[in-house]
C-alpha positions as CSV (number, residue, x, y, z in Angstrom):
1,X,26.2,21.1,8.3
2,X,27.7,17.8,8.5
3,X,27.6,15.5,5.5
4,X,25.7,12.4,6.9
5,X,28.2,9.7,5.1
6,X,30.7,11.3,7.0
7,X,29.5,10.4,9.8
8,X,30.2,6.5,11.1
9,X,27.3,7.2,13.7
10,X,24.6,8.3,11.5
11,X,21.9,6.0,10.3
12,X,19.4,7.5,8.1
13,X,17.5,4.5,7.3
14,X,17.2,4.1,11.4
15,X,16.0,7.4,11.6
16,X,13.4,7.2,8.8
17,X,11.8,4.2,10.1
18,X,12.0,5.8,14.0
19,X,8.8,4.4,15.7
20,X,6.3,7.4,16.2
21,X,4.1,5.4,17.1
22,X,6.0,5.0,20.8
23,X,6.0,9.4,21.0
24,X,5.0,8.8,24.3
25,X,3.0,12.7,24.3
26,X,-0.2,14.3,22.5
27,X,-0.8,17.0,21.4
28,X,-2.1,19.9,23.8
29,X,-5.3,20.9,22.4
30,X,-7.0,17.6,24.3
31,X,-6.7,15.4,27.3
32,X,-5.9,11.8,27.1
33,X,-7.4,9.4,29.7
34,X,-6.6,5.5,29.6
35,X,-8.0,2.8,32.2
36,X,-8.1,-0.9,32.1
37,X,-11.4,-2.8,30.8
38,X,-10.8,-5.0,33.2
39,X,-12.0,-2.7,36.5
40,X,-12.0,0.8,34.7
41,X,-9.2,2.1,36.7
42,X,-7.6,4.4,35.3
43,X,-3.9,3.9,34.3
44,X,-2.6,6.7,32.3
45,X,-3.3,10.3,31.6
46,X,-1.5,13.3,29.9
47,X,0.5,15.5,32.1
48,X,-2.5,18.3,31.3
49,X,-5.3,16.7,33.0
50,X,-5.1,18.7,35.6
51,X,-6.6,21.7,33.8
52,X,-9.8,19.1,33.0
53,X,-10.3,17.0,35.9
54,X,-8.8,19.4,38.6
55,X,-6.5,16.5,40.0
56,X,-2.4,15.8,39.7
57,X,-1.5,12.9,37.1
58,X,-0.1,10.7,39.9
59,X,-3.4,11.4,42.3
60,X,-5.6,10.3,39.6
61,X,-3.4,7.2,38.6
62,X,-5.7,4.4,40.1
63,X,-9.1,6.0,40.4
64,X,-12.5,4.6,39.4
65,X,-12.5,6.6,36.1
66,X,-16.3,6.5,36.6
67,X,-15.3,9.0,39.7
68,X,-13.8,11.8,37.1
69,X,-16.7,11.2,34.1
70,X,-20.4,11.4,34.3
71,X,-21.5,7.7,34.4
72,X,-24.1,8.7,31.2
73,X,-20.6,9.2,29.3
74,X,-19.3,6.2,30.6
75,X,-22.1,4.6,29.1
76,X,-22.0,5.6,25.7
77,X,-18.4,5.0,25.3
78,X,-19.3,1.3,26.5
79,X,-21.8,0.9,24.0
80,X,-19.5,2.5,21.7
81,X,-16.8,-0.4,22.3
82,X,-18.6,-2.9,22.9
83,X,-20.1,-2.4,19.1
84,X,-16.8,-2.4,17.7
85,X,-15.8,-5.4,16.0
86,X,-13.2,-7.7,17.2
87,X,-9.7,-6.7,17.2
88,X,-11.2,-3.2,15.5
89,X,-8.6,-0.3,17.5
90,X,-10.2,2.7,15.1
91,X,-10.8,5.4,17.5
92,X,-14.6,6.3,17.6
93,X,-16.2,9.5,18.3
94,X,-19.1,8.4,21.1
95,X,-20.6,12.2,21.9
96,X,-19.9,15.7,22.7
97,X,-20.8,16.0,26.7
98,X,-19.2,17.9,29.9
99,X,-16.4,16.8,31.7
100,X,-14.9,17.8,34.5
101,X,-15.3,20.2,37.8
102,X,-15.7,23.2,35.3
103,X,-18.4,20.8,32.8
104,X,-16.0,21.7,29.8
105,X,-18.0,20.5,27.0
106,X,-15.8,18.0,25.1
107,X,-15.6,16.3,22.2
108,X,-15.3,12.3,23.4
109,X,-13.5,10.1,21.2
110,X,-12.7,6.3,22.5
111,X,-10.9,3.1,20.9
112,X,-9.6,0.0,23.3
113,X,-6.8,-1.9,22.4
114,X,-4.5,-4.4,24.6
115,X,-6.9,-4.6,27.1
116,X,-6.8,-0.7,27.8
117,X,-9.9,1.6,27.3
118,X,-8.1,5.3,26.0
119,X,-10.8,8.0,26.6
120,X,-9.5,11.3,24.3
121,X,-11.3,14.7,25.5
122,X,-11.6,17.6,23.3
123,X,-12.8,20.4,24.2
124,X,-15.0,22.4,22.0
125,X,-15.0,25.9,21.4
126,X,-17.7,28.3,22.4
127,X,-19.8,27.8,19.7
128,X,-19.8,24.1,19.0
129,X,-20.6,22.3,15.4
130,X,-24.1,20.4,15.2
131,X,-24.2,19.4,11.8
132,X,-24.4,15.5,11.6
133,X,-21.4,14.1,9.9
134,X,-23.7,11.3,8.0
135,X,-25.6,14.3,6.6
136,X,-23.1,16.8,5.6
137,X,-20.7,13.8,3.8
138,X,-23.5,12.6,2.0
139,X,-23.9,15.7,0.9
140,X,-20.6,16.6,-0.3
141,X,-20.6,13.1,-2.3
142,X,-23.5,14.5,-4.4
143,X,-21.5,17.2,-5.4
144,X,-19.0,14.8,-7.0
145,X,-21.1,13.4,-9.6
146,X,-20.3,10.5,-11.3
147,X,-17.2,11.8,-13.5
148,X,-14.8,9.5,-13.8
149,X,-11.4,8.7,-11.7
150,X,-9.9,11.7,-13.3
151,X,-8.3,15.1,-13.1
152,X,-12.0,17.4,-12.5
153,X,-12.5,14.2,-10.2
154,X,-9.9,14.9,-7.6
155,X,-10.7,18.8,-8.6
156,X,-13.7,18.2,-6.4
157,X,-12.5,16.3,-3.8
158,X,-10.0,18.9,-3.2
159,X,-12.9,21.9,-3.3
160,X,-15.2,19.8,-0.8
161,X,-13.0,19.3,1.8
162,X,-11.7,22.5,1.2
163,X,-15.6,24.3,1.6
164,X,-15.8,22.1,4.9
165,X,-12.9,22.8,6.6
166,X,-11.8,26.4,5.8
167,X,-8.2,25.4,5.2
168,X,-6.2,27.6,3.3
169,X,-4.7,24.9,0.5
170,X,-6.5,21.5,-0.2
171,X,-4.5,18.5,-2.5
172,X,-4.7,15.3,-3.3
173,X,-1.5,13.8,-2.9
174,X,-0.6,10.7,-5.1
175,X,2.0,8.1,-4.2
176,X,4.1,6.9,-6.7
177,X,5.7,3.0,-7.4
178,X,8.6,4.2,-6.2
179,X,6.6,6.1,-3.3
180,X,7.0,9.4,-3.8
181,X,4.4,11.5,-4.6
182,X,2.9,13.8,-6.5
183,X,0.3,16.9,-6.3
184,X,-2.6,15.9,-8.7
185,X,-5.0,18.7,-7.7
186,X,-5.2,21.5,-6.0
187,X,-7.7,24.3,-4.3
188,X,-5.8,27.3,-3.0
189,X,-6.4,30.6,-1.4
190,X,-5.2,33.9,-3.1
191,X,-1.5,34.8,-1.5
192,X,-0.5,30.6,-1.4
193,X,2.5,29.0,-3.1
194,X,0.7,26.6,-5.8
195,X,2.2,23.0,-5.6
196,X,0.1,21.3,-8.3
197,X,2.0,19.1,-10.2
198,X,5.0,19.1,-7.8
199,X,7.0,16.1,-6.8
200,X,7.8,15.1,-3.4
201,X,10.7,12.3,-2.3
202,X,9.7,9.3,-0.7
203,X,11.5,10.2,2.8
204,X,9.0,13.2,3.2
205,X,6.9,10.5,4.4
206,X,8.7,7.7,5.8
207,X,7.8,4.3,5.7
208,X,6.4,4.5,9.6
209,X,4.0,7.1,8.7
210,X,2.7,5.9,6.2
211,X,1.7,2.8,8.1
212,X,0.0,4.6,10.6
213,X,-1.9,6.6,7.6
214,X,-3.5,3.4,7.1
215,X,-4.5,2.8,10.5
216,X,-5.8,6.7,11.9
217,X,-7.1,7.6,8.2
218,X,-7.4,11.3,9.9
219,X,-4.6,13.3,11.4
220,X,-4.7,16.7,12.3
221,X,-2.4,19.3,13.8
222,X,-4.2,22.5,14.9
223,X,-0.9,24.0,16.0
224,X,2.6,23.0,14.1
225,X,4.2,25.5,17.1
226,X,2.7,23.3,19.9
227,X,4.9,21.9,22.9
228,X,4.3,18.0,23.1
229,X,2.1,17.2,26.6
230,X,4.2,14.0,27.8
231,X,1.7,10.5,28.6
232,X,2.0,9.6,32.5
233,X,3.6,7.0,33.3
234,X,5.1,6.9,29.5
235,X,5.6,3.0,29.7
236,X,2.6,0.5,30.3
237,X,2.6,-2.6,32.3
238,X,5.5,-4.7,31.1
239,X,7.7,-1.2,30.8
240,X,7.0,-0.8,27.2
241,X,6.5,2.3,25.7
242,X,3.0,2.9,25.4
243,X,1.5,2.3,21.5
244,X,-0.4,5.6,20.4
245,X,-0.7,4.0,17.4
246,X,-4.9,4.6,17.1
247,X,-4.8,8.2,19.7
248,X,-6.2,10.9,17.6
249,X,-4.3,13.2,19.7
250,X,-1.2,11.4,19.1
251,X,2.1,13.6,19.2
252,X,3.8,14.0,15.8
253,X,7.7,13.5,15.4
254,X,9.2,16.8,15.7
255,X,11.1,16.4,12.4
256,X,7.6,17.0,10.5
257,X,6.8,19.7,13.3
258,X,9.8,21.7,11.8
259,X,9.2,20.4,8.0
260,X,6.0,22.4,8.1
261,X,6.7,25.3,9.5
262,X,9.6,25.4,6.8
263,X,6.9,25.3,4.4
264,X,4.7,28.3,6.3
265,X,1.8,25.6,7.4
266,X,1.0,26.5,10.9
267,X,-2.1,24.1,10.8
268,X,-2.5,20.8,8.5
269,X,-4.8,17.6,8.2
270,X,-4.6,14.6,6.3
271,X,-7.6,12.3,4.9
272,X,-6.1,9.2,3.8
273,X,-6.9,7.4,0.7
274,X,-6.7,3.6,0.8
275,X,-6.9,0.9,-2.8
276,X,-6.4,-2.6,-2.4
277,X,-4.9,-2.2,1.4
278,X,-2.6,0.0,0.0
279,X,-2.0,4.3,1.0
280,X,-2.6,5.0,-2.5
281,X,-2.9,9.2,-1.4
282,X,-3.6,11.8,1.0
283,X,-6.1,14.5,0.7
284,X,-3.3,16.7,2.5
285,X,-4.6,20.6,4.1
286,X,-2.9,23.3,5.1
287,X,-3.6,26.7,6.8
288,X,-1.4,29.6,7.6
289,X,-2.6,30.4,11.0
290,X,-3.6,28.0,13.7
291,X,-6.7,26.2,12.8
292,X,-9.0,24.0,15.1
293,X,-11.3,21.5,13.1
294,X,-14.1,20.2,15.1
295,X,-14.9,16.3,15.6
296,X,-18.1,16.1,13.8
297,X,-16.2,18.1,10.9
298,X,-13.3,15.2,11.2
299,X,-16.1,12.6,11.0
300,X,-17.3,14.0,8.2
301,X,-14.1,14.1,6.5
302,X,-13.8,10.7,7.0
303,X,-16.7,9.5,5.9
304,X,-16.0,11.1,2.6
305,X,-12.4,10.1,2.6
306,X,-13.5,6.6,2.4
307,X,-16.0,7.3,-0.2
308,X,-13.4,8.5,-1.9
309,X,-11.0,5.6,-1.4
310,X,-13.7,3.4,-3.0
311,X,-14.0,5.2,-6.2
312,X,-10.4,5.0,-6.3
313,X,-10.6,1.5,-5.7
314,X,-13.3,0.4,-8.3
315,X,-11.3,2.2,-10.8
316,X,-8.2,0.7,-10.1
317,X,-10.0,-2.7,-10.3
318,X,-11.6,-1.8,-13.6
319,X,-8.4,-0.7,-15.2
320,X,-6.5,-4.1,-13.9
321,X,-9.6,-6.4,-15.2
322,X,-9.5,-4.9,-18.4
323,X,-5.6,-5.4,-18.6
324,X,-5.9,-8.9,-17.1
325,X,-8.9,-10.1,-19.7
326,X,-6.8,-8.6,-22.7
327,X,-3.9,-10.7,-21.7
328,X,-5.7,-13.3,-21.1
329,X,-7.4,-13.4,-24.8
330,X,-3.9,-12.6,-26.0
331,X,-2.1,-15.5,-23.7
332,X,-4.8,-18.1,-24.7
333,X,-4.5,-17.1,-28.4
334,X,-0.9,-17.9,-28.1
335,X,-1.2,-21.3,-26.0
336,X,-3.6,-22.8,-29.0
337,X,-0.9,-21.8,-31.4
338,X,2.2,-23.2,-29.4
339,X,-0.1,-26.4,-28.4
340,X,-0.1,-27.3,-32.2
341,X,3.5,-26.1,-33.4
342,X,6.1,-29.3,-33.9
343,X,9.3,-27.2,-32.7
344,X,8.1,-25.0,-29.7
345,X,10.9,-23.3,-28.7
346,X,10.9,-21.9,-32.7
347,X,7.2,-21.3,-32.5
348,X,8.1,-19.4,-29.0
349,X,10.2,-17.3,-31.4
350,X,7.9,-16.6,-33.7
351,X,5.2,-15.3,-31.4
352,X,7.6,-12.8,-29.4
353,X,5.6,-9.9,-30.8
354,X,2.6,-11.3,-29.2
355,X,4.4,-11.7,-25.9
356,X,5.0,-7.9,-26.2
357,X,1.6,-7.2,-26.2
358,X,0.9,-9.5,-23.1
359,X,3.0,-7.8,-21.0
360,X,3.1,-4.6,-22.6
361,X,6.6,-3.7,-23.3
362,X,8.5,-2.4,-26.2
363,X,11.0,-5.0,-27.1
364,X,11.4,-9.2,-26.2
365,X,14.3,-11.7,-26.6
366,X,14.2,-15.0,-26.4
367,X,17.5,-16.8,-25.4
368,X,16.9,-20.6,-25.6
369,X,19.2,-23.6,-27.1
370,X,21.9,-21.3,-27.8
371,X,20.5,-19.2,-30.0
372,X,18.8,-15.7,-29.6
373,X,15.9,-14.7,-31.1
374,X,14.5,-11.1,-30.7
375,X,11.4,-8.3,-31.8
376,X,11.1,-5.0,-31.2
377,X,13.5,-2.5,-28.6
378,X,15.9,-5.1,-28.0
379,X,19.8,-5.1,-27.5
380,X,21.8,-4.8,-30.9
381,X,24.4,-7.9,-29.1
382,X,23.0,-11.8,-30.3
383,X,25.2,-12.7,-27.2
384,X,22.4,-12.9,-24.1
385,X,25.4,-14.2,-21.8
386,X,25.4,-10.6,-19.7
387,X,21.4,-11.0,-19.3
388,X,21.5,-14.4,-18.6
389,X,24.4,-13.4,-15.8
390,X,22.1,-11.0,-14.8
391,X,18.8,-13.1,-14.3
392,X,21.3,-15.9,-12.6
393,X,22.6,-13.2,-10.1
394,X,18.6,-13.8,-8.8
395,X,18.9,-17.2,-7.3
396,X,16.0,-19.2,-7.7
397,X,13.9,-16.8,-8.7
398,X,12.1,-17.9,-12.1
399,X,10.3,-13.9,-12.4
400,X,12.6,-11.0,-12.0
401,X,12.4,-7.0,-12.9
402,X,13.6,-3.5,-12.6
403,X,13.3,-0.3,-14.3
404,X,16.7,0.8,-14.3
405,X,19.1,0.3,-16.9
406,X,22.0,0.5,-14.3
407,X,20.9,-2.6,-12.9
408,X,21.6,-4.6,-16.5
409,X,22.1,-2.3,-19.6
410,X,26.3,-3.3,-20.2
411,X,27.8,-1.8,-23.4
412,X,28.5,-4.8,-24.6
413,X,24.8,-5.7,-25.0
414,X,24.6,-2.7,-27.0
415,X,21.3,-1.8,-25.9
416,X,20.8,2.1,-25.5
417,X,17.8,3.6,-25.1
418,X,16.6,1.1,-22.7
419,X,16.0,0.5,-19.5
420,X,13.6,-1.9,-17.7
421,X,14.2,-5.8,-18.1
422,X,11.6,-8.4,-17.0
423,X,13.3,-11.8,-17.4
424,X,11.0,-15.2,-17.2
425,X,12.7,-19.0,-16.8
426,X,11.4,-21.3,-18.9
427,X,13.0,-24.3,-17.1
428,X,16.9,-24.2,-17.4
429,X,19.3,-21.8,-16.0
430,X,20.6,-20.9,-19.2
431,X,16.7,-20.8,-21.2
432,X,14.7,-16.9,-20.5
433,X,12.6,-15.1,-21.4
434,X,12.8,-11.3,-21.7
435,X,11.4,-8.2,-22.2
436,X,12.7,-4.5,-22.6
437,X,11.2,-1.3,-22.0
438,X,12.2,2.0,-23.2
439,X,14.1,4.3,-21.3
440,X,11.6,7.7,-20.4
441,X,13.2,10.9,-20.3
442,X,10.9,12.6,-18.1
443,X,11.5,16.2,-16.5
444,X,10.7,16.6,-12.8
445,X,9.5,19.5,-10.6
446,X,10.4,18.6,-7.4
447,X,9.4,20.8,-4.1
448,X,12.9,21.5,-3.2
449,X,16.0,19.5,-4.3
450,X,14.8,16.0,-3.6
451,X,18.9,14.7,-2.5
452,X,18.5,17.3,0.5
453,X,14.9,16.1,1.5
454,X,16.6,15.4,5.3
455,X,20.2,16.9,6.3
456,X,22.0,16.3,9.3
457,X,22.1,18.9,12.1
458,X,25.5,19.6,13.7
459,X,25.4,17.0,16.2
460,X,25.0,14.9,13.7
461,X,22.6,13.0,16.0
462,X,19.0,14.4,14.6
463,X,17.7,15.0,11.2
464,X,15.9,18.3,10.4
465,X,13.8,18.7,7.0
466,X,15.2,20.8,4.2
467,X,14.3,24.6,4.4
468,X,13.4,25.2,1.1
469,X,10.4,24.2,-1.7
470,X,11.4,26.2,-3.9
471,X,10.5,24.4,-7.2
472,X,13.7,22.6,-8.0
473,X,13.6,21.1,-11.7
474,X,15.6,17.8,-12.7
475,X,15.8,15.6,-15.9
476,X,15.0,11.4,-14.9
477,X,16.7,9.6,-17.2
478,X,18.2,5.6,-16.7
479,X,14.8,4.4,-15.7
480,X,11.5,3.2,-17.8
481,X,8.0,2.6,-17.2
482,X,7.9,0.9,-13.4
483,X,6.8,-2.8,-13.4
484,X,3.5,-2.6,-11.5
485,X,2.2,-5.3,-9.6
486,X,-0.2,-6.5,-12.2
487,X,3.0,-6.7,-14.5
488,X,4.6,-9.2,-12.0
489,X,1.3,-11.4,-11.2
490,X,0.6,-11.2,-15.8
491,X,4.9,-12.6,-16.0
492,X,4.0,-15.3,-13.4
493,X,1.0,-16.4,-15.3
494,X,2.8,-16.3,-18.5
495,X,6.0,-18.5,-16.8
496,X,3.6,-21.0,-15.8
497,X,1.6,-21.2,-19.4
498,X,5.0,-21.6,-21.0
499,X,6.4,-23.8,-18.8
500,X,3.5,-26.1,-19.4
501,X,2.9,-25.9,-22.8
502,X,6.7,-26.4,-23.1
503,X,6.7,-29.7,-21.2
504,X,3.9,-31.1,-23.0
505,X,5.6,-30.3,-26.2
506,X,8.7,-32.4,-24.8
507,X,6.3,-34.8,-23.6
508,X,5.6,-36.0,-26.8
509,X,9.0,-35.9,-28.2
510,X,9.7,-39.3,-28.5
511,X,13.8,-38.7,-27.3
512,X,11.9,-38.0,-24.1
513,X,13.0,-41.1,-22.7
514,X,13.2,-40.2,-19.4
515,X,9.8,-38.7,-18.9
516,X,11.2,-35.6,-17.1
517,X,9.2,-33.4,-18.7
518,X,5.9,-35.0,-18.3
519,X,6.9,-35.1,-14.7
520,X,7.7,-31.5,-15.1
521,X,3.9,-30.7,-16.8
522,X,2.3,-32.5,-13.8
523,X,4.1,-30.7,-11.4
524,X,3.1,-27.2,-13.4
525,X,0.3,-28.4,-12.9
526,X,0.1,-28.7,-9.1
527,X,1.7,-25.6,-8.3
528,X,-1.7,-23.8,-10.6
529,X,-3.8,-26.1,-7.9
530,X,-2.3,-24.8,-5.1
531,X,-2.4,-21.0,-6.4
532,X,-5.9,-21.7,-7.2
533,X,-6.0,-22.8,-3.4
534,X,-4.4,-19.4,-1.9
535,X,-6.5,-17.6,-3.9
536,X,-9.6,-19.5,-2.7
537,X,-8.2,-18.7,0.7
538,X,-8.3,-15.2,0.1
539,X,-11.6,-14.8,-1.0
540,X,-13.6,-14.6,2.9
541,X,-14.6,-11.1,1.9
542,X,-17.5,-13.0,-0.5
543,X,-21.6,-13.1,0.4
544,X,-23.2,-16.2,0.7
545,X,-24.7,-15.8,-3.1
546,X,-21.1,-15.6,-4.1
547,X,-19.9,-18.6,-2.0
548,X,-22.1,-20.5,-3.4
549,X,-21.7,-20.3,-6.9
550,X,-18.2,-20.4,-6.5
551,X,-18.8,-24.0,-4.6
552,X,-20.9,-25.0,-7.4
553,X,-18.1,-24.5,-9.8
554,X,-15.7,-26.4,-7.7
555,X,-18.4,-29.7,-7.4
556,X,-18.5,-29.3,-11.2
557,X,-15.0,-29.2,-11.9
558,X,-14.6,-32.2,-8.6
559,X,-16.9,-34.0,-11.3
560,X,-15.4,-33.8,-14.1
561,X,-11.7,-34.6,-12.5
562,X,-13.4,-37.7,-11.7
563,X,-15.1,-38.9,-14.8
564,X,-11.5,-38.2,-16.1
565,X,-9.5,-40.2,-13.9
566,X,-12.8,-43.2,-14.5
567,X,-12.1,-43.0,-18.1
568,X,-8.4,-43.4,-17.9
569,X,-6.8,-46.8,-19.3
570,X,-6.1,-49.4,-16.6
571,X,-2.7,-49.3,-15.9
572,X,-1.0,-53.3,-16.3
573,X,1.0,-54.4,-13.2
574,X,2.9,-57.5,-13.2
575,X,2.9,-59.7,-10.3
576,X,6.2,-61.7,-9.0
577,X,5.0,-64.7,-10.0
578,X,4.4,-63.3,-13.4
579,X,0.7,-63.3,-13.7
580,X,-0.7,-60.0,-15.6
581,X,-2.9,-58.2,-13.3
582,X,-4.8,-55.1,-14.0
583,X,-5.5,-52.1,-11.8
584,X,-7.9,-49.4,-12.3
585,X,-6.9,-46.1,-11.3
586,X,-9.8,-44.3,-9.3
């Protein structure tokens, strides 16, 4: 093998983020037929076709497609696209119907995108699945109850797709902060290697698969042994490749061709599970022998996939609303405290411990006029110059984070034991904010040794997965409780309180001669308007119900601005000839 950092011409990151999108093949078990919806001529088809339509690739290049499929398909699929919202490239499944010299009955699946209509023929085997997907998802939704977002929750998931598609092993996959994942549940056959509670590295699923997980929410593989079925032509139009971004039949990279069947899978399927816009899992199957999956049963999946992604969801949403409103109560308690102290920055000291629990972290310092002040997990040093080196190294950014204590933990802060840092400015490069998390010791189990997820070949020019998952155990240490999302929006929220509150305390100091930090409070306060703005932006997803009581709250508030800038004092101006003249402000 040859060590990749030996090698000057090896790019890993290039190869993890290769396109696979542009695979320019399918998969064999279909045919692939693409025409223009501009004159339904047909302008691509898989190298197969043949086999379906009885025609060469380059004879049937240029056709009426209406000439090679029944003009009743043809009319389903149109209805089928033309219901489609716009700028909506999910494939559809339109019908099951016969194709073809032979009538091969098919499953049809469409989507159109970039002004090409891409027809996806299936064929079916002999005896056919009738079931309605609608009726046999809702069905397995009943079956889940109404447990909680929990451990027996994802239990069930796992045995109903498992009971509908016969596959072998059945997990839900859950991707980490730092995007690996992890095995949360599991239904297995008798004979199968369990994986529950195993760890996988983030390049087992790079990030260009896991984009197009978003997009295709279903991808199956009947055969991991198949021999890709090259597109003709390859390129469209403009001689680009041609984007199989939405094709069900989409060819898969042949790196994850050879990563399963290192792993004994000879058939898999993925349901994807989506929160907040986000791949938040997989429902991933796998099956030791080939394994066809009809489209109805696919649909089905689906449906319940996405059922699933909104329980996930709502949950997720729950938990971050209780977090938010409990920071909030804690943040306002604070602001009423600081909004009557004489000295803030000492009255900042004093309520570190209640920072602690806004943010929820262990330990807080606060360096500000030269002097440190510190509660809880914090570093033994009263010398914050490394930290404030360390927030400085971020440029102008006033919220920074990591979980690592490589990134910041010196000995000569004297701080062991800990290991994420959040730092907030409070207005002057050397005045911040911070809080500490412990380090967590955690033990891993990781399918296979995670630093040899992808190894080199000897031409040094292709990667191939590693060959073992062998449980391979490791101790995490260094590294503390991620900073989530939430963490970073509840620091931002808290920079802009205390940024506030601190210029209003300046504000009435009377050494503020200069008014800077009333300047400072009003522009505080414009930056809250314009996030106020974005989110407002944001929210098109509302009813009309909801629009309009949030519009009622903004004429209210439009009010009340008003009456407040009415009831201001007139503001004296003196002309040049020295008369006193007075100006209302409106």
């Amino acid at each position: 093998m040859i060590d990749p950092a030996a090698n000057g011409n090896f790019d890993l990151d290039a190869c993890l983020r290769a396109p696979v999108h542009l695979s320019g093949a399918i998969q064999p078990h279909g045919y692939l037929v693409s025409c223009s919806l501009a004159d339904w001529r047909i302008r691509h088809v898989s190298a197969n076709v043949e086999t379906l339509l009885g025609m060469l690739p380059g004879e049937l290049v240029g056709q009426p497609v209406n000439e090679f499929i029944e003009e009743d398909v043809l009319s389903q699929v149109s209805d089928a696209i033309a219901a489609l919202a716009t700028g909506d490239a999910t494939a559809q499944r339109v019908c099951t119907a016969n194709v073809g010299a032979l009538m091969t009955i098919c499953d049809v699946t469409v989507h159109a995108v970039d002004g090409l209509l891409h027809i996806e023929l299936e064929p079916q085997p002999t005896r056919g699945d009738t079931r309605a997907p609608t009726a046999i998802a809702q069905r397995m939704i009943a079956q889940l109850g109404q447990d909680d977002v929990g451990h027996d929750f994802f239990r069930q998931v796992a045995a109903q797709v498992a009971g509908l598609t016969g596959y072998d092993r059945v997990m839900v996959y859950r991707f980490r902060e730092d995007d690996s994942g992890e095995v949360i549940a599991e239904v297995a056959a008798d004979g199968m290697e369990p994986y529950l509670g195993l760890r996988y590295p983030a390049t087992d699923i790079p990030p260009p698969a896991r984009a197009l997980y978003l997009r295709n929410r279903i991808r199956i593989i009947p055969d991991a042994s198949y021999e890709a079925v090259p597109v003709v032509p390859g390129a469209d139009a403009s001689g680009a490749p041609l984007d199989l971004s939405q094709h069900v039949l989409r060819s898969v990279a042949p790196v994850h061709l050879e990563y399963l069947r290192n792993m004994g899978v000879a058939a898999s399927m993925s349901i994807s599970i989506i929160s907040g816009g986000r791949l938040w899992g997989l429902i991933a199957c796998h099956h030791r022998v080939p394994r066809r999956v009809s489209a109805s049963a696919r649909a089905a999946a689906d449906l319940f996939g996405m059922f699933v992604s909104m329980r996930v969801a709502a949950r997720e949403q729950e938990r971050t609303m209780e977090r938010f409103d409990r920071a909030q109560r804690l943040r306002e308690a604070m602001v009423v405290r600081l909004a009557q102290a004489r000295d803030f920055d000492q009255a900042l000291a004093d309520e570190l411990e209640l920072v602690r629990e806004v943010l929820e972290c262990d330990g807080a310092g606060l360096a500000v006029a030269g002097r440190w002040h510190a509660s809880g997990r914090a570093p033994a040093s009263r010398d914050p110059a490394p930290l404030l080196a360390w927030a400085a190294g971020h440029g102008p950014d006033e919220v920074v984070m990591t979980d690592r204590a490589d990134d910041w933990n010196t000995p000569a802060l004297a701080a062991p034991g800990l290991a994420g840092l959040l730092a907030i400015n409070l207005g002057a490069p050397g005045e911040w904010l911070f809080l500490f998390r412990v380090e967590q010791v955690e033990e891993v189990s990781w399918a296979g040794q995670p630093h040899k997820a992808l190894v080199a070949t000897d031409d040094g020019q292709r990667l191939a997965p590693r060959k073992s998952f062998a449980t391979w155990r490791e101790t995490v240490s260094g590294r503390g409780r991620p900073w989530s999302g939430s963490d970073r929006r509840g620091a931002e929220r808290l920079h802009r309180v205390l940024r506030e509150q601190r210029g209003r305390s300046r504000a009435r100091d009377p050494r503020d001669v200069d008014g800077r930090y009333q300047r400072q409070a009003l522009h505080d306060q414009k930056l809250r308007l314009d996030n106020v703005a974005m989110l407002l932006e944001g929210l098109v997803h509302l009813d009309a119900a909801e629009t309009a009581g949030i519009s009622a709250r903004i004429d209210r508030l439009e009010a009340d601005l008003h009456r407040l800038m009415h009831q201001t004092r007139p503001a004296r101006l003196l002309a040049a000839d020295g008369d006193e003249r007075e100006r209302v402000l409106s």
